[in-house]
VOTORTI-509363 format. One record per residue (C-alpha): x, y, z; residue number from 1. Coordinates in nm, 2 decimals, always signed. Example, Ala and Ser with C-alpha at 12.3 -4.5 7.8 and 13.67 -1.06 7.14 Angstrom:
BEGIN
<px = +1.23; py = -0.45; pz = +0.78; pakol = 1> $
<px = +1.37; py = -0.11; pz = +0.71; pakol = 2> $
This chain:
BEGIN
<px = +11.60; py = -8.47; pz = +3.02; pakol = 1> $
<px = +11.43; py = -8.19; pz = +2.78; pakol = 2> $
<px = +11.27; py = -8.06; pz = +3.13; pakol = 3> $
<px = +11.55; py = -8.03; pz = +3.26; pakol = 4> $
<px = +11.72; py = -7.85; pz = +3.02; pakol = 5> $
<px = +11.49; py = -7.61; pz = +2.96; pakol = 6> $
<px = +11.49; py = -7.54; pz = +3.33; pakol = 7> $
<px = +11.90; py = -7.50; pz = +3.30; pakol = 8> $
<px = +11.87; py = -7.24; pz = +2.98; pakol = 9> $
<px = +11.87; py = -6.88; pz = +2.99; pakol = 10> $
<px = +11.54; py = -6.69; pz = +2.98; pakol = 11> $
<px = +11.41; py = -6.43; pz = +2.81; pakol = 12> $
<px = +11.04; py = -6.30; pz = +2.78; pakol = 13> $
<px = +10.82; py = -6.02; pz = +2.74; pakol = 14> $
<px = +10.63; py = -5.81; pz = +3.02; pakol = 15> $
<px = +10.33; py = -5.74; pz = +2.83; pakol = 16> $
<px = +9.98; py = -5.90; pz = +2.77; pakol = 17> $
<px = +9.89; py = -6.26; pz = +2.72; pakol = 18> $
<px = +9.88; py = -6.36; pz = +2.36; pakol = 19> $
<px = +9.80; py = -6.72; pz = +2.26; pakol = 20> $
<px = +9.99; py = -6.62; pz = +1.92; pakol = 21> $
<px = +10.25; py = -6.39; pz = +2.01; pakol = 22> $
<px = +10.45; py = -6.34; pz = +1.66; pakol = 23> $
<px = +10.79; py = -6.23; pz = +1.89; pakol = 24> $
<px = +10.74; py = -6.54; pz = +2.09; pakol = 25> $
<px = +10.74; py = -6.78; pz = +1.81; pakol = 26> $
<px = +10.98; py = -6.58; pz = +1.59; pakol = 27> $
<px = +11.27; py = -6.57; pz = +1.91; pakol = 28> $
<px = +11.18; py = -6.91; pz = +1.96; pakol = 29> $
<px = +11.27; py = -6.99; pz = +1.58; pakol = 30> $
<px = +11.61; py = -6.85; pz = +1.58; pakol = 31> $
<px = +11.69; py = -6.98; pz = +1.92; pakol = 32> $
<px = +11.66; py = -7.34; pz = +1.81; pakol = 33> $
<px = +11.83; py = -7.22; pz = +1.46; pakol = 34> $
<px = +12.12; py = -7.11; pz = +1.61; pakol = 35> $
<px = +12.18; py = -7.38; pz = +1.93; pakol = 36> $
<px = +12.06; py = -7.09; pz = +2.17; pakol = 37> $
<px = +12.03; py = -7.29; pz = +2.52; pakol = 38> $
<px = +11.75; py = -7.06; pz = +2.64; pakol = 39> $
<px = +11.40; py = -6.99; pz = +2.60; pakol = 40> $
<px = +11.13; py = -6.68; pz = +2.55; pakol = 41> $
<px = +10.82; py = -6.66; pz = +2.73; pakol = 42> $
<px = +10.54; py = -6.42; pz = +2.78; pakol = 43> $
<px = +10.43; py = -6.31; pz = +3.11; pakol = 44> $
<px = +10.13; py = -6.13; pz = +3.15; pakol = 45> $
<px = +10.25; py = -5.83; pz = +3.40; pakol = 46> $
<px = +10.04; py = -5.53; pz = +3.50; pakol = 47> $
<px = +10.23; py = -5.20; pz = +3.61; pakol = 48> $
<px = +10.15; py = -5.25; pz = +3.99; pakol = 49> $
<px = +10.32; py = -5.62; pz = +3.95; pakol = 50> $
<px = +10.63; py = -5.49; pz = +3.73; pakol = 51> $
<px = +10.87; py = -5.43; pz = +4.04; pakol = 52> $
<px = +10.85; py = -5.77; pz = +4.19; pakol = 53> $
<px = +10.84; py = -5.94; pz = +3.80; pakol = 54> $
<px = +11.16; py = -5.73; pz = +3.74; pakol = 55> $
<px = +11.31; py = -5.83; pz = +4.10; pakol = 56> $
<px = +11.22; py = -6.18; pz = +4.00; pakol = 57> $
<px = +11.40; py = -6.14; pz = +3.67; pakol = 58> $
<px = +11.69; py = -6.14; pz = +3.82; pakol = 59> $
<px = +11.68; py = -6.36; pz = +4.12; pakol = 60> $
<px = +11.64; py = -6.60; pz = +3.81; pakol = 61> $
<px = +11.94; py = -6.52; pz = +3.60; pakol = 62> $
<px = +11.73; py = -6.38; pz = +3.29; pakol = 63> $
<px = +11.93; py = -6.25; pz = +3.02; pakol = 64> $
<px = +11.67; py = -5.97; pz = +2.95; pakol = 65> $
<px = +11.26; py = -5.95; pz = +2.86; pakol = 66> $
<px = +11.07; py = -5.70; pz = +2.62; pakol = 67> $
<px = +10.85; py = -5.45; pz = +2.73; pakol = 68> $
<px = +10.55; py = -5.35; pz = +2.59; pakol = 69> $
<px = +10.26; py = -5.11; pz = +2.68; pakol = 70> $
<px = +10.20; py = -4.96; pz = +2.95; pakol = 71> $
<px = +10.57; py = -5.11; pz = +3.08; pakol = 72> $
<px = +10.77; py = -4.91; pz = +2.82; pakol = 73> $
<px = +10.74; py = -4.62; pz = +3.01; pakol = 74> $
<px = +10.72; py = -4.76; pz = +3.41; pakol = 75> $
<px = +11.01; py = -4.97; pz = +3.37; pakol = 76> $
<px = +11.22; py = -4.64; pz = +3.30; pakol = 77> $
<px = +11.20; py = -4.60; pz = +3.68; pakol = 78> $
<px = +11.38; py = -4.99; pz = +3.74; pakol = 79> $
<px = +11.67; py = -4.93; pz = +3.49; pakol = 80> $
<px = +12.01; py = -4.80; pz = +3.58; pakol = 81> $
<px = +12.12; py = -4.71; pz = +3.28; pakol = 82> $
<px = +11.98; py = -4.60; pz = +2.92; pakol = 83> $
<px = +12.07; py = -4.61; pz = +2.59; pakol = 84> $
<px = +12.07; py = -4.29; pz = +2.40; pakol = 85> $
<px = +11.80; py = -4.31; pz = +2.20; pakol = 86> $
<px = +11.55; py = -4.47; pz = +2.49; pakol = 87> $
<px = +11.65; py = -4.15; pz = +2.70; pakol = 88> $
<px = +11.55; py = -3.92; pz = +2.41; pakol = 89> $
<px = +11.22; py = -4.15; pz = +2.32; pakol = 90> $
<px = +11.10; py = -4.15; pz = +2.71; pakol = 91> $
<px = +11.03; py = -4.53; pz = +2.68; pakol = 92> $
<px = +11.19; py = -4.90; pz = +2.70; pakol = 93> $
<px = +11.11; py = -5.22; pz = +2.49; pakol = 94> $
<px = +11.43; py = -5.40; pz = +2.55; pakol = 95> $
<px = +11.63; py = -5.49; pz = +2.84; pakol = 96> $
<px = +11.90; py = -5.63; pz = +2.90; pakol = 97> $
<px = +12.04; py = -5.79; pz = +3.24; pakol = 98> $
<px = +12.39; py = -5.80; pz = +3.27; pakol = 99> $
<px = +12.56; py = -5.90; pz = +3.67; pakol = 100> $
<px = +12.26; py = -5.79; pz = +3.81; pakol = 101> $
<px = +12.23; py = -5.42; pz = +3.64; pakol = 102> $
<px = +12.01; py = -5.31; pz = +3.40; pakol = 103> $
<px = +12.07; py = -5.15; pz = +3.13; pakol = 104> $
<px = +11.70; py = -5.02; pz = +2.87; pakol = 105> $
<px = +11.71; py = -5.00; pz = +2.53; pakol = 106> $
<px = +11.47; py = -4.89; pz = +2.23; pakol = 107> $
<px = +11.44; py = -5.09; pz = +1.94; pakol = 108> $
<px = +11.13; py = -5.00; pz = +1.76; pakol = 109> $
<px = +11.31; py = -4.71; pz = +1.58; pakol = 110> $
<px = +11.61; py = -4.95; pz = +1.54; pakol = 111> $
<px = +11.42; py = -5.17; pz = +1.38; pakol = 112> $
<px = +11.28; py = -4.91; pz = +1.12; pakol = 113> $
<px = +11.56; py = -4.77; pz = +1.01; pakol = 114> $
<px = +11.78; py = -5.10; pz = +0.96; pakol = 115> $
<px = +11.47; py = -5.23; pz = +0.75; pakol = 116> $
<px = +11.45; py = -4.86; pz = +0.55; pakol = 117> $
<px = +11.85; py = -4.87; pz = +0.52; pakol = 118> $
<px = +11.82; py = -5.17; pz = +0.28; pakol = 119> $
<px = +11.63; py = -4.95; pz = +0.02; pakol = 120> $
<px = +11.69; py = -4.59; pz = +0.11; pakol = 121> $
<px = +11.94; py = -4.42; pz = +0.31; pakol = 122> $
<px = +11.72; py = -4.13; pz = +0.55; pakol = 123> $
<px = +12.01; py = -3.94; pz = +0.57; pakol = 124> $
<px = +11.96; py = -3.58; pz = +0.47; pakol = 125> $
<px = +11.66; py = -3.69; pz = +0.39; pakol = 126> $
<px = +11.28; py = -3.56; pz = +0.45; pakol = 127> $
<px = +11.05; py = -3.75; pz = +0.61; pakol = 128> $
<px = +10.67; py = -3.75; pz = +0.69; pakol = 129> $
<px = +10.51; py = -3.99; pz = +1.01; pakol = 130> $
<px = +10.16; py = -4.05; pz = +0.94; pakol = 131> $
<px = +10.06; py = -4.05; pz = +1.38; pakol = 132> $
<px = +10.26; py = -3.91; pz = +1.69; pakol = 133> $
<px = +10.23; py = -4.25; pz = +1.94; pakol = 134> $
<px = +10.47; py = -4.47; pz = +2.05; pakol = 135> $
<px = +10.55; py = -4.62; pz = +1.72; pakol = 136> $
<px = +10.59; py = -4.30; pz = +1.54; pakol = 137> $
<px = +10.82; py = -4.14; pz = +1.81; pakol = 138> $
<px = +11.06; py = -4.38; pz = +1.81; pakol = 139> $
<px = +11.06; py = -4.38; pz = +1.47; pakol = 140> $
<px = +11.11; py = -4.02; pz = +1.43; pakol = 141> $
<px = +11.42; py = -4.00; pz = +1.74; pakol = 142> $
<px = +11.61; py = -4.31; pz = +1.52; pakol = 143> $
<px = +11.56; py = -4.14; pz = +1.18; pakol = 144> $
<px = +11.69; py = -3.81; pz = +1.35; pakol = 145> $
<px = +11.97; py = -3.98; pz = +1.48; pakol = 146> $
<px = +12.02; py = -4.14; pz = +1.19; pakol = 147> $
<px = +12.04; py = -3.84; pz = +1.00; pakol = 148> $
<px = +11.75; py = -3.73; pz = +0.80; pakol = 149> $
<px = +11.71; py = -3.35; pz = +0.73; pakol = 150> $
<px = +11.36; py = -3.28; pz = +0.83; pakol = 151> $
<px = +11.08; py = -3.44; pz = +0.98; pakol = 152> $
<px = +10.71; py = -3.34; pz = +0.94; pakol = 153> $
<px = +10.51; py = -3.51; pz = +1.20; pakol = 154> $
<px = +10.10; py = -3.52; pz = +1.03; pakol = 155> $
<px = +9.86; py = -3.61; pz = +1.45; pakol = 156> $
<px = +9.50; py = -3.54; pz = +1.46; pakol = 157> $
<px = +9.59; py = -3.47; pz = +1.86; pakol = 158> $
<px = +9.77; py = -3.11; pz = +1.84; pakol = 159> $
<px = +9.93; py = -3.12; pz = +2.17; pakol = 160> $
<px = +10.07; py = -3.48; pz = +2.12; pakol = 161> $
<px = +10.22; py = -3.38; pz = +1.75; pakol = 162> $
<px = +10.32; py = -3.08; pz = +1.85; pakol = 163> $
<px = +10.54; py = -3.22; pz = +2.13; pakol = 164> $
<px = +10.71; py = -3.48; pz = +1.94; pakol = 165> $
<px = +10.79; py = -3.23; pz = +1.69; pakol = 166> $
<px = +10.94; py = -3.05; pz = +1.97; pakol = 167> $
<px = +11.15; py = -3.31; pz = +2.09; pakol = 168> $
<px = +11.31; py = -3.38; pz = +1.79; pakol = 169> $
<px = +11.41; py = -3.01; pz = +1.74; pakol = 170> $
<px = +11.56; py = -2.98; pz = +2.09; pakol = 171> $
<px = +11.70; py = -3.29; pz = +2.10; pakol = 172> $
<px = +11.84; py = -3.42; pz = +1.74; pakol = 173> $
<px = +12.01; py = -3.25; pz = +1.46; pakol = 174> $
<px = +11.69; py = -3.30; pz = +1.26; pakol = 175> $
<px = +11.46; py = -3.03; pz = +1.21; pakol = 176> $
<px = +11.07; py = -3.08; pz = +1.29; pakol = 177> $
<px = +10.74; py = -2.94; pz = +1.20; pakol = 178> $
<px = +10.37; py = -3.03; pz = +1.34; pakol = 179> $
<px = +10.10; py = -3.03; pz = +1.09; pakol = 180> $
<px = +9.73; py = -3.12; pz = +1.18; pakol = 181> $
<px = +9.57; py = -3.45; pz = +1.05; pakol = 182> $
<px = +9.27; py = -3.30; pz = +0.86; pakol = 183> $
<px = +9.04; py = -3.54; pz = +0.63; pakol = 184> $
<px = +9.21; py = -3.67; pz = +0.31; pakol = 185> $
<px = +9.53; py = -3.47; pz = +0.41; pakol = 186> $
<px = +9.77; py = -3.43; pz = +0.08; pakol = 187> $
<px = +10.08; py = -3.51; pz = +0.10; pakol = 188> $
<px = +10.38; py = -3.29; pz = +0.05; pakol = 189> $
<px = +10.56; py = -3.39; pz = -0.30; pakol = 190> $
<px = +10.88; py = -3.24; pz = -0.16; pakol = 191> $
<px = +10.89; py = -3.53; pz = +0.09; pakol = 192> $
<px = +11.11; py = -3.83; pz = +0.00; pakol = 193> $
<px = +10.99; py = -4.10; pz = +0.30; pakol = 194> $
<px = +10.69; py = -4.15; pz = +0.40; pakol = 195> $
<px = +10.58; py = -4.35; pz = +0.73; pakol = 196> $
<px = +10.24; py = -4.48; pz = +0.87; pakol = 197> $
<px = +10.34; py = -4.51; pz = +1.23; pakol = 198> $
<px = +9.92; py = -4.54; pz = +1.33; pakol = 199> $
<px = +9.74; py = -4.90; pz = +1.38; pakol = 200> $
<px = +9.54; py = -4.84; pz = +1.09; pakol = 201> $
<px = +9.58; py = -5.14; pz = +0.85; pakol = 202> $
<px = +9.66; py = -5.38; pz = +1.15; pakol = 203> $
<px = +9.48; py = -5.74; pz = +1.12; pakol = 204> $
<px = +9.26; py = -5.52; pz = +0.83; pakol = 205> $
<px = +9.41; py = -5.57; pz = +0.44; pakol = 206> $
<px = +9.15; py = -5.29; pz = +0.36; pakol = 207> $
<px = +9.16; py = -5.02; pz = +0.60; pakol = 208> $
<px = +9.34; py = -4.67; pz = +0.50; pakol = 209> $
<px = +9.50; py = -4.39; pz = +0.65; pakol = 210> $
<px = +9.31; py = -4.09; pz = +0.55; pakol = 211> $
<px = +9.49; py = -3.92; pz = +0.31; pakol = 212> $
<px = +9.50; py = -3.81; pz = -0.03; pakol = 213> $
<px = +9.68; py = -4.12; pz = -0.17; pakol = 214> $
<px = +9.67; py = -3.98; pz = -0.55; pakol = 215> $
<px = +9.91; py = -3.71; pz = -0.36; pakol = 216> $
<px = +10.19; py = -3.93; pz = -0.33; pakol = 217> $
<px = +10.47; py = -3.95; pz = -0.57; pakol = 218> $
<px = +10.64; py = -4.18; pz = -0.75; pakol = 219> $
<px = +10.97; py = -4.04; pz = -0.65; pakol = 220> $
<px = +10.87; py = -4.11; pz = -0.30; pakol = 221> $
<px = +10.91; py = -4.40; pz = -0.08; pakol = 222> $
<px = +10.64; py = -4.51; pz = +0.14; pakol = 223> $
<px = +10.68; py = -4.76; pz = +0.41; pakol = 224> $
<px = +10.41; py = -4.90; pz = +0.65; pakol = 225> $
<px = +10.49; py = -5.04; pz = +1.02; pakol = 226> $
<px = +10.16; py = -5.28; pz = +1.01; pakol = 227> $
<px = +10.36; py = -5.62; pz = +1.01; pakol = 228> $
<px = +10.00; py = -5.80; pz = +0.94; pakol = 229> $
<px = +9.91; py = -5.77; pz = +0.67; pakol = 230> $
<px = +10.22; py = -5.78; pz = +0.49; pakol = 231> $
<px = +10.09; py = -5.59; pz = +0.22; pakol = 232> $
<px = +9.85; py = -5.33; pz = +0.37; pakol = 233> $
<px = +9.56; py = -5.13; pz = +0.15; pakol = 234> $
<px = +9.82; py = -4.85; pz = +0.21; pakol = 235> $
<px = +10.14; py = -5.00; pz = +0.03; pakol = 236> $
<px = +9.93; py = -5.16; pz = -0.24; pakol = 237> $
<px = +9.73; py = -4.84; pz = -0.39; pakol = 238> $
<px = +10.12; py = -4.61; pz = -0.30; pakol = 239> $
<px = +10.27; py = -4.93; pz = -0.57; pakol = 240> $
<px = +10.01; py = -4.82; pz = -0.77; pakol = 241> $
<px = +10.14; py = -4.46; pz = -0.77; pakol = 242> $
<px = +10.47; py = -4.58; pz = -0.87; pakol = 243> $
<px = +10.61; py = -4.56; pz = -0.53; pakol = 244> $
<px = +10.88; py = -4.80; pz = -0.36; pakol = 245> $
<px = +10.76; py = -4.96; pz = -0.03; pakol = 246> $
<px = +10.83; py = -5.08; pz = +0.29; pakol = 247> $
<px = +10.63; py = -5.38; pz = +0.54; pakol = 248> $
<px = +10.65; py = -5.36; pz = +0.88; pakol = 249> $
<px = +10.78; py = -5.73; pz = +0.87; pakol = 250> $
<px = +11.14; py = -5.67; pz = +0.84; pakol = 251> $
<px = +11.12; py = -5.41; pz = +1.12; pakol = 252> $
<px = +10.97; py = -5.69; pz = +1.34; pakol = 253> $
<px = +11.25; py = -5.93; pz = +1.25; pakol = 254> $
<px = +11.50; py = -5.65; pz = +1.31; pakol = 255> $
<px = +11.39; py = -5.58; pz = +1.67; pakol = 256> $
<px = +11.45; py = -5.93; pz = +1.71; pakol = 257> $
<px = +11.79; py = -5.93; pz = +1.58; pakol = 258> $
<px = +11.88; py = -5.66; pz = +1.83; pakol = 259> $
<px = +11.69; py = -5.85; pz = +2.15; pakol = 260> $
<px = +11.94; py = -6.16; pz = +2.02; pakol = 261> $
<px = +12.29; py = -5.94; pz = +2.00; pakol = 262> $
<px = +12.18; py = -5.77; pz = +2.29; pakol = 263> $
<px = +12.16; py = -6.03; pz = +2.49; pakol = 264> $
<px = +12.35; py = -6.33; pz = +2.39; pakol = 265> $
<px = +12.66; py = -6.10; pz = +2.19; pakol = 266> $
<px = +12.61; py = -6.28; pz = +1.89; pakol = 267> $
<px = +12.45; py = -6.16; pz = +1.55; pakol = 268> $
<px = +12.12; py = -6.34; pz = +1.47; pakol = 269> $
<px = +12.04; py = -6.54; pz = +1.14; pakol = 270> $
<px = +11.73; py = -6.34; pz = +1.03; pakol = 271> $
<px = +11.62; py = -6.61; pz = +0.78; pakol = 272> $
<px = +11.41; py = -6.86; pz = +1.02; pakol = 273> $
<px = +11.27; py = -6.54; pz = +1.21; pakol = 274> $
<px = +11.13; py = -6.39; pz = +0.84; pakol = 275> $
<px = +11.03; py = -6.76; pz = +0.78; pakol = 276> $
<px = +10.81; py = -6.79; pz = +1.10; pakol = 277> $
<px = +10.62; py = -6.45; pz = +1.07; pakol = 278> $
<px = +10.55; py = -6.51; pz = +0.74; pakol = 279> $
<px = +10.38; py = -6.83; pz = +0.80; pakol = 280> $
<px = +10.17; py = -6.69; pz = +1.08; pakol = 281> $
<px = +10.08; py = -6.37; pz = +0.92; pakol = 282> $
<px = +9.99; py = -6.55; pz = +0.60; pakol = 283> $
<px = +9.86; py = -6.89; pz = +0.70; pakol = 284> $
């Protein structure tokens, strides 16, 4: 019988690599069988030159919708019929959604950010500093635009990348945006009210850093960190030291999950069992 009905549920998945751990895999599992979902997630392992036959397959199989993560975010632009704002400003797709056969691309890693930062601080008119210019950061930056904050200051060690996102914010939100190069042990504006490591520093490391001047930062600022694991990177711990508030890249995972679940199913998701499953796996 339990074969059978998982054959019968919905699917939903991610086209990305194989992970024997995947944290959104376990945490849209958790909420699923929280919340009486008939339908399971599952991670498929698909390359670019396989994504048009996994997306045809998709839905010849009645999938709700799948993730995307690198190098699909971009690729899978050229399957979608439709795109939500902020995905056609950011240039990339984590989120699908299948609905009678059309699909429709959607970003959530900005989402995710700034429904997280909203529960502290509200970016709007607000300044705000990204520590990287990658995929992470961008989003980031187009959501917090959109969202409404004043001026963003984009800090790459790549020139042409930073300068470019800054770019696209200018031209294509109401924020304002500036470029300034990554040099070693970089200070930190005080003016600045939100600041954001957007890089992979910190990731599976509780001691590595961002290089910057961290006895820049101000206790009037607020300092948030998308590194998930660790919850508490070296970065959030010595900015608590300064007196600052700050932010884990936790609840922006859970978040992004939230949205997969209403964008999918129509129905809000119960966030507690997805925070309860990602804090067990990131802290054992």
């Amino acid at each position: 019988m339990a074969e059978q009905q998982n054959f019968l549920s919905d699917l939903t998945g991610s086209f990305s690599s194989p992970c024997s751990e995947n944290p959104t895999v376990a945490m849209m599992e958790a909420v699923y069988r929280h919340q009486g979902i008939n339908a399971r997630y599952i991670n498929c392992d698909v390359g670019q030159q396989q994504l048009a036959m996994a997306v045809a397959g998709a839905k010849a199989m009645g999938w709700r919708g799948f993730n995307c993560s690198i190098p699909n975010k971009q690729t899978i632009i050229d399957y979608i019929d439709e795109l939500g704002t902020s995905a056609r400003v950011i240039g990339a797709v984590n989120c699908v959604i299948i609905r009678d056969g059309k699909l429709t691309g959607e970003n959530t890693d900005g989402k995710g950010f700034v429904e997280a930062l909203k529960e502290h601080i509200d970016p709007r008119g607000k300044k705000l500093t990204l520590l990287g210019a990658g995929g992470a950061a961008r989003a980031i930056a187009v959501e917090s635009a959109l969202a409404g904050a004043s001026e963003i200051t984009i800090i790459n060690r790549d020139q042409q990348k930073g300068q470019a996102l800054a770019e696209l914010i200018t031209q294509h939100t109401p924020a304002r945006a500036r470029f300034v190069h990554w040099t070693a042990g970089i200070a930190i504006d005080a003016g600045q009210d939100i600041v954001v490591n957007a890089t992979s520093v910190g990731l599976d490391d509780a001691e590595a850093l961002p290089d910057i001047d961290i006895e820049s930062l101000k206790p009037t600022q607020f300092v948030a960190d998308v590194i998930p694991n660790p919850p508490q990177t070296a970065l959030l711990r010595k900015a608590a030291d300064q007196g600052c508030q700050t932010l884990n890249g936790l609840n922006m995972l859970v978040n992004q999950g939230a949205l997969n679940l209403a964008y999918w199913f129509d129905r809000r998701a119960d966030k507690a069992p997805m925070k309860k499953v990602l804090q067990q796996l990131f802290t054992g």
